[in-house]
C-alpha positions as CSV (number, residue, x, y, z in Angstrom):
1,X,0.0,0.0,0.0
2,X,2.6,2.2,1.0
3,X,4.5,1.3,-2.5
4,X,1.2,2.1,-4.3
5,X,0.6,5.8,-2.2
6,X,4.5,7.0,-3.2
7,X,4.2,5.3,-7.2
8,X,0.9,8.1,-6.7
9,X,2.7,10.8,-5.5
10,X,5.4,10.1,-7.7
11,X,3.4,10.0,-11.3
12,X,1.9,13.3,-9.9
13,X,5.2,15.0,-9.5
14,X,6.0,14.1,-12.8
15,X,3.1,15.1,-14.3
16,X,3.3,18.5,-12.7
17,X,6.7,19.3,-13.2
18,X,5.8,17.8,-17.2
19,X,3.3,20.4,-17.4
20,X,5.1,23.3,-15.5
21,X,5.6,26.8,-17.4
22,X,7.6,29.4,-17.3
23,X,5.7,32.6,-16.4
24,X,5.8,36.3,-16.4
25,X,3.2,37.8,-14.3
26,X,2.5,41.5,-15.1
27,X,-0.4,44.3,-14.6
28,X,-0.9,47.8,-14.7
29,X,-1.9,48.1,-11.1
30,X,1.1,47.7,-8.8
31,X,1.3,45.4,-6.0
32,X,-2.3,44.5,-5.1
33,X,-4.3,41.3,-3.6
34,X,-5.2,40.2,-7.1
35,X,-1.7,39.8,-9.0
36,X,-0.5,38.2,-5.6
37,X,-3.4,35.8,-5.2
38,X,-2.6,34.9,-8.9
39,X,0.8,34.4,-8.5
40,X,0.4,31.8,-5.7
41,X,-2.1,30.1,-7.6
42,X,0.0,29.4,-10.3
43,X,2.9,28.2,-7.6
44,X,0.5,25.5,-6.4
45,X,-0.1,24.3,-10.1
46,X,3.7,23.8,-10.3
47,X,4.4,27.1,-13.0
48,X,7.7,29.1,-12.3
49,X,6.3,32.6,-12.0
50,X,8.1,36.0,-12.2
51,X,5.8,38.8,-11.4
52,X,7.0,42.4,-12.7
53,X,4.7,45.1,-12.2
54,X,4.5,48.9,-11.8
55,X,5.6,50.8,-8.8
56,X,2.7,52.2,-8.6
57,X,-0.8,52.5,-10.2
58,X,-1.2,53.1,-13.7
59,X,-4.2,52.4,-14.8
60,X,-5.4,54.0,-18.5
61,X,-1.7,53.8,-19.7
62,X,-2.8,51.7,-22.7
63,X,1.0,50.8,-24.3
64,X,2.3,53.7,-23.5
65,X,6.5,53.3,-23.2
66,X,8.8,56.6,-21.9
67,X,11.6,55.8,-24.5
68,X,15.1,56.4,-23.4
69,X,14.3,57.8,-20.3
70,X,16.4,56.5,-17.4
71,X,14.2,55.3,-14.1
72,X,16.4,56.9,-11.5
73,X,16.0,56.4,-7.5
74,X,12.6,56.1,-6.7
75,X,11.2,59.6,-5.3
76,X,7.8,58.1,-3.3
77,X,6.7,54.6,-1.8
78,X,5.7,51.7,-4.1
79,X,1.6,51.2,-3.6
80,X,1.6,48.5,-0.7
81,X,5.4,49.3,0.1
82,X,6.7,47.0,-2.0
83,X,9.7,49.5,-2.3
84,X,10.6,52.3,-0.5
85,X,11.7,56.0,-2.0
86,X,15.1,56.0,-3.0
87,X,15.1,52.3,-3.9
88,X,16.3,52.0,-7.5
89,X,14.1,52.3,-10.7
90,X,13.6,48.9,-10.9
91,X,14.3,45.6,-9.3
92,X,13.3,43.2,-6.8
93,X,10.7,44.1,-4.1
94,X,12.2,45.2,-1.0
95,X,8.8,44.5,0.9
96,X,10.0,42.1,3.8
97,X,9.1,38.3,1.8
98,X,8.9,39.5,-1.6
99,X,12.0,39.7,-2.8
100,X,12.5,36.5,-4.9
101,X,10.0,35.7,-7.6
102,X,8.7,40.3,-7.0
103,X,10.1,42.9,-9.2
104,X,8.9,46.1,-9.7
105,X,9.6,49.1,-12.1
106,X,8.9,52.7,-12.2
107,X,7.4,52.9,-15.1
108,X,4.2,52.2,-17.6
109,X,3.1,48.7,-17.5
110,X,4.0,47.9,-20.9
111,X,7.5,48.7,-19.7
112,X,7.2,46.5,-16.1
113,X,5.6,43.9,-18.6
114,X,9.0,44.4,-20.6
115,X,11.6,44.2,-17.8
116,X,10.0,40.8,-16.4
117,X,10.2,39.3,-20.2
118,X,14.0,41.1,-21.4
119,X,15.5,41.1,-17.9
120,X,14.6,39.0,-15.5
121,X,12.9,36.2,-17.3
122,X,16.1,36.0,-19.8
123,X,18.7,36.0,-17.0
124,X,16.4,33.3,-14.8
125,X,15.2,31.1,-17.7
126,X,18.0,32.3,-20.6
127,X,14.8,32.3,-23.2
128,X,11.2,34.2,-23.4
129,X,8.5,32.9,-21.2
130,X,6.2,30.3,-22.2
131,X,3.2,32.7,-21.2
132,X,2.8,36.3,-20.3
133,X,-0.2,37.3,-17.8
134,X,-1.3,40.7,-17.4
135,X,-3.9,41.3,-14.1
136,X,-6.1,40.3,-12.7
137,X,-7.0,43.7,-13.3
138,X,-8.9,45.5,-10.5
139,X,-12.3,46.7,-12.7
140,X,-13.1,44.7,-16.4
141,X,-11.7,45.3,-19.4
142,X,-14.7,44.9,-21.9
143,X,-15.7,47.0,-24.9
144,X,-14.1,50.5,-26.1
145,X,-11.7,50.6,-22.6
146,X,-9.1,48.0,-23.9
147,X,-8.0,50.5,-26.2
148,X,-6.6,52.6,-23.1
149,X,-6.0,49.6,-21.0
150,X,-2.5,48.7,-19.5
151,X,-4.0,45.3,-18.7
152,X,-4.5,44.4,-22.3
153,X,-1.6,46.3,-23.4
154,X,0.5,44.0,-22.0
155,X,-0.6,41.3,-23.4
156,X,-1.1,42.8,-26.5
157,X,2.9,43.9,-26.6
158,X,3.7,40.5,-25.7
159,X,2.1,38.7,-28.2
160,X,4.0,40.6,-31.0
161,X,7.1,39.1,-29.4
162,X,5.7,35.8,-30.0
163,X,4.6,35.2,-26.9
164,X,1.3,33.7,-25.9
165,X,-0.7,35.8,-23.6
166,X,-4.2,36.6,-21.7
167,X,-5.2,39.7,-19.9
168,X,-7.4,38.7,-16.8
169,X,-9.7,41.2,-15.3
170,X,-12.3,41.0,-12.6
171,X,-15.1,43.3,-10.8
172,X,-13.8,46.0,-8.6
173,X,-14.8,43.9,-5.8
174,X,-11.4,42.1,-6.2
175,X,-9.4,46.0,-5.2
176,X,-8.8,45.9,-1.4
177,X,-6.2,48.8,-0.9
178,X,-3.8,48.0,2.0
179,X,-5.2,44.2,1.8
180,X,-2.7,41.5,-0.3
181,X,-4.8,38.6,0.6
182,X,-8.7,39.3,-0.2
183,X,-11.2,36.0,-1.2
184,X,-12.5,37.5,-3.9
185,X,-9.0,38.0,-5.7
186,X,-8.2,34.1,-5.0
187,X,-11.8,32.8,-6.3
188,X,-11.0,35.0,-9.3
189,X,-7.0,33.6,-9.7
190,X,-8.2,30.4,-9.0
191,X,-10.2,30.2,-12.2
192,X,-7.2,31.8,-14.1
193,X,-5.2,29.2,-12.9
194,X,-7.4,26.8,-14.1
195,X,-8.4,28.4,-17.4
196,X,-4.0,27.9,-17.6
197,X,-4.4,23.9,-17.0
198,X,-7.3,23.8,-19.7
199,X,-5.0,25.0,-21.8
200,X,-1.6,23.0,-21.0
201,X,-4.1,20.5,-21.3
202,X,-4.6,21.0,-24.9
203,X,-1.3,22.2,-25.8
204,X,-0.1,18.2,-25.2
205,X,3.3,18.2,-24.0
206,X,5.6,21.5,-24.5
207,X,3.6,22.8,-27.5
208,X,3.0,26.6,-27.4
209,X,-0.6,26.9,-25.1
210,X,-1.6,29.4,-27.7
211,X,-1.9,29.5,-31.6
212,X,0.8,32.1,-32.9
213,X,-1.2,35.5,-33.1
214,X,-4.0,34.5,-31.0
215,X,-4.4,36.0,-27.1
216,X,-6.8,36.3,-24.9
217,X,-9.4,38.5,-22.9
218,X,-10.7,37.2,-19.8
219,X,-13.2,38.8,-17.8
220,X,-14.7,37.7,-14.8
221,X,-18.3,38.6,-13.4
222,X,-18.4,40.0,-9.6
223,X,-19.7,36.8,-8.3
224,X,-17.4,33.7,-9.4
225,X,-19.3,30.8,-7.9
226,X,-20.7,28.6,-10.6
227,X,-20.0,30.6,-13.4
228,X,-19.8,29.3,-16.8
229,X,-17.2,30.2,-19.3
230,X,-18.1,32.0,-22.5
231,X,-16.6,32.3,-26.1
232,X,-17.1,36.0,-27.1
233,X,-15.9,39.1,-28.7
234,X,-14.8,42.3,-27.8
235,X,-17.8,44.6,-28.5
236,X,-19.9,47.8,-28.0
237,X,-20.7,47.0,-24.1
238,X,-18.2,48.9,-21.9
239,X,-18.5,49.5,-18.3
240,X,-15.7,52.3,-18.2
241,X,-15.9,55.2,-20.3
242,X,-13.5,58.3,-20.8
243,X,-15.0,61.8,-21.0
244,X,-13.8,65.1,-20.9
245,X,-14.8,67.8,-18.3
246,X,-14.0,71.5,-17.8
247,X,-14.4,70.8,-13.7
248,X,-12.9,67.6,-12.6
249,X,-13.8,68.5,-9.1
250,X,-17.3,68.9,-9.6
251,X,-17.9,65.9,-11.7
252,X,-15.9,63.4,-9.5
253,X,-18.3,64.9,-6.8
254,X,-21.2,64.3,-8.2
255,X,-20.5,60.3,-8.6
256,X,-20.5,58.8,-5.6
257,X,-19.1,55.7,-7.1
258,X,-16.1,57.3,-8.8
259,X,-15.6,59.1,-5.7
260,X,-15.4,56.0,-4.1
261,X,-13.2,54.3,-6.7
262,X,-10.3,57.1,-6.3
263,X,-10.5,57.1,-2.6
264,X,-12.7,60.2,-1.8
265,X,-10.2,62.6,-3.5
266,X,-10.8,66.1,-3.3
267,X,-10.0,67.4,-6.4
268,X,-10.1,70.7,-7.4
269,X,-12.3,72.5,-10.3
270,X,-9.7,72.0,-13.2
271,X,-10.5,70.2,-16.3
272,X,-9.8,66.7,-16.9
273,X,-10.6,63.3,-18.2
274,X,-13.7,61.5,-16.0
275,X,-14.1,57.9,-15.4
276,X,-17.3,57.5,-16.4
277,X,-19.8,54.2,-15.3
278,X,-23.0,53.7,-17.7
279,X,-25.8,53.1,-15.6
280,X,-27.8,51.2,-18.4
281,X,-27.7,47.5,-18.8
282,X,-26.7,45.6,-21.6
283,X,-28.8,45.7,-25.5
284,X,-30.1,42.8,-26.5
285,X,-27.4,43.6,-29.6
286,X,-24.4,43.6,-27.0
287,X,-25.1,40.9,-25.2
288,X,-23.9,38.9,-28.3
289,X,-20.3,40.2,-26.8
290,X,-18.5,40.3,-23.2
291,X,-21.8,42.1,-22.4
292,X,-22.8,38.7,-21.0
293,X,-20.4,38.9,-17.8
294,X,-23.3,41.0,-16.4
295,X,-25.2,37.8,-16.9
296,X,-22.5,35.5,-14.5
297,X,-20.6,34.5,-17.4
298,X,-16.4,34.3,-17.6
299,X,-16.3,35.9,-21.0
300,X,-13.2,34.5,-22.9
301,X,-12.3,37.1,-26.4
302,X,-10.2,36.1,-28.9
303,X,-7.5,38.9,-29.8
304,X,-5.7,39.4,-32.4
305,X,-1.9,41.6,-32.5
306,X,-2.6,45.3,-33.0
307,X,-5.2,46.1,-34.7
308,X,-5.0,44.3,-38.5
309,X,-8.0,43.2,-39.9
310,X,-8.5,39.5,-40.3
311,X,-11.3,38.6,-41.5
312,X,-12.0,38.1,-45.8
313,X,-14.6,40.8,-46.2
314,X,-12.1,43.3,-44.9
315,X,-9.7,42.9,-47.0
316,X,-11.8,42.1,-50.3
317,X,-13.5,45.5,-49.1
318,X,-10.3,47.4,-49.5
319,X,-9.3,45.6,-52.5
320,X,-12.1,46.9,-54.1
321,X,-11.4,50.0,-53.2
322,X,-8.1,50.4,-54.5
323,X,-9.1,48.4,-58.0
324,X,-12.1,50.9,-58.2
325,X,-9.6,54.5,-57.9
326,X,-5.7,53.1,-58.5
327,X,-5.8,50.2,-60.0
328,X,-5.1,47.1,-59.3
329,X,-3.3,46.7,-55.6
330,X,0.2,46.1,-55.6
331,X,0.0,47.5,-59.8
332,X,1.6,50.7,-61.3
């Protein structure tokens, strides 16, 4: 019996360590209960996870990069201290038990995302990762808002590096500031960690878990338990919108729930860009798209790199055009 219970034990190790992956764990967040309840879910599943994030939040950054721009001493705290001012641009987390798989960088996520794939992942693992996760992003990422998002933006940069990658993102139930250990972020990375194991599942062996191209956006619905995953698209439906406002001040202070999202900041009556929350529900049109994570759905998007168009009718469309008013395409 006791033969029997370590031959057990042992096929399991073997299995997990088969179907172990190297990981880079970004977001556009910082240090938050989310991207640490996803890293330790990975860790149980056997991965090899490097987690390189922002210093602090960025949120809205979209791809944005600061080109040749050194990232000197750090002048203010990390968000949850996981460095302290005058700590280096970038490097491992100086917060007391995070300093071996946790790196941080003072700069956009895209460029975090960057310094856990060029830097640490190469001098770790001597080779890309086999995956790249951005989030889980505090607040989902459906509709319009990708197009601004850090979250996706990460994933998005890492796939034209040939690297498969999903952005996660989850209901802001999942932000708990001060908190690194919240249930709602570990049901949440618990199903990312799982969505992961469907896929090494598929891949069979050390096959890429993705099709070259092809990423992912994940969204989760506030409520986890029992919900049932969902092929969609990115569509119309976004919970998040951008607008402009001559007083900033006034219009934060008239939405109690952007209020709340910022921390009750007092701001004054400038202008700037509001966060604005729809209060309508879903069309019956949009709920065709990740509309139906109102509906306790994990919506799962297909993406493709940048923004090409894939499809036939696209591109017989502008071959048309061009045949109709130039010529031929590709003709003098």
């Amino acid at each position: 019996m006791i033969l029997r219970i370590f031959a057990a034990a042992l096929l399991l190790a073997i299995s997990a360590a088969a179907n172990a992956r190297n990981i880079v764990l970004s977001n556009d967040d910082g240090l938050n209960s989310n991207v640490h309840a996803l890293y330790h879910a990975l860790k149980e599943r056997g991965h090899d996870v490097i987690v390189s994030v922002p210093c602090r939040n960025q949120s809205g950054m979209g791809a944005a990069m600061k080109f040749v721009r050194p990232l000197g001493p750090l002048d203010t705290d990390c968000l949850n201290g996981a460095a302290k001012a005058g700590d280096p641009g970038a490097g491992p987390m100086t917060l007391e038990g995070f300093g071996t798989d946790f790196y941080y960088a003072a700069g956009t996520p895209v460029m975090a995302m960057l310094y856990g794939v060029d830097v640490i992942a190469a001098n770790r693992w001597g080779k890309a990762p086999d995956l790249v996760l951005s989030g889980i992003n505090e607040g989902r990422n459906v509709g319009a808002i990708v197009l601004a998002s850090g979250t996706v933006s990460n994933a998005q940069i890492a796939m034209t590096r040939g690297i498969p990658a999903i952005a996660f993102s989850a209901g802001r139930n999942t932000a708990h500031h001060g908190q690194l250990n919240s249930s709602n972020s570990t049901a949440a990375a618990n199903l990312a960690a799982d969505l992961i194991t469907m896929l090494d599942d598929h891949a069979k062996g050390d096959a890429a878990l993705l099709p070259a191209g092809l990423g992912l956006n994940v969204n989760f619905p506030d409520d986890v338990t029992d919900a049932k995953w969902m092929l969609t698209q990115i569509g119309t439906y976004s919970e998040v919108a951008p607008r402009f406002v001559a007083d900033i001040g006034a219009a934060v202070a008239a939405e109690p729930r952007v209020s709340k999202m910022i921390g009750d900041t007092q701001l004054p009556p400038l202008p700037g860009l509001m966060i604005e929350l729809p209060r309508f529900h879903p069309s019956a049109m949009q709920m065709h798209d990740e509309a139906v994570v109102s509906q306790h759905h994990i919506t799962v998007s297909p993406m493709q790199i940048g923004y090409g168009h894939s499809g036939t009718e696209g591109k017989s469309w502008v071959a048309d055009l061009l045949e109709q008013h130039v010529g031929k395409p590709g003709s003098e």
